[in-house]
C-alpha positions, 0 to 999 in steps of 0.5 A: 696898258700901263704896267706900272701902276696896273697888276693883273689877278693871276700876277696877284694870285701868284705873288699871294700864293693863292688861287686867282678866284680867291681875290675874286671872292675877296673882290665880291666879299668886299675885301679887295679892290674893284679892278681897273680894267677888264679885258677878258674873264680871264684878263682883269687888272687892279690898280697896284698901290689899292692892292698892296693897301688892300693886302697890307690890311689883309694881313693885319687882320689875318692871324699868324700861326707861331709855330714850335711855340 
């Protein structure tokens, strides 16, 4: 497995600060890449470079609370 370049759900889900089912719901709603590799349920793995894409594009959409403003 190439580490560089693959990233799994949980190490997703950790950076995010979200639950790892929450990427696989983005993954079935569409918003999220197809993973790369399956090796379990619990061991699934994504192409790095299509999640940071994927999560910069989340992040444009998704509205920011200001807060004391």
């Amino acid at each position: 497995m190439d580490h560089e370049t693959l990233i799994s759900r949980i190490e997703i889900a950790a950076e995010v600060g979200v639950q790892s089912q929450t990427i696989a719901h983005w993954e079935r709603a569409g918003s999220f890449p197809r993973p790369k590799m399956k090796l379990s349920l619990k061991r699934i793995y994504y192409d790095r470079a299509e999640v940071k894409a994927a999560l910069d594009a989340r992040a444009m959409r998704t509205p920011r609370l200001a807060w004391g403003a």
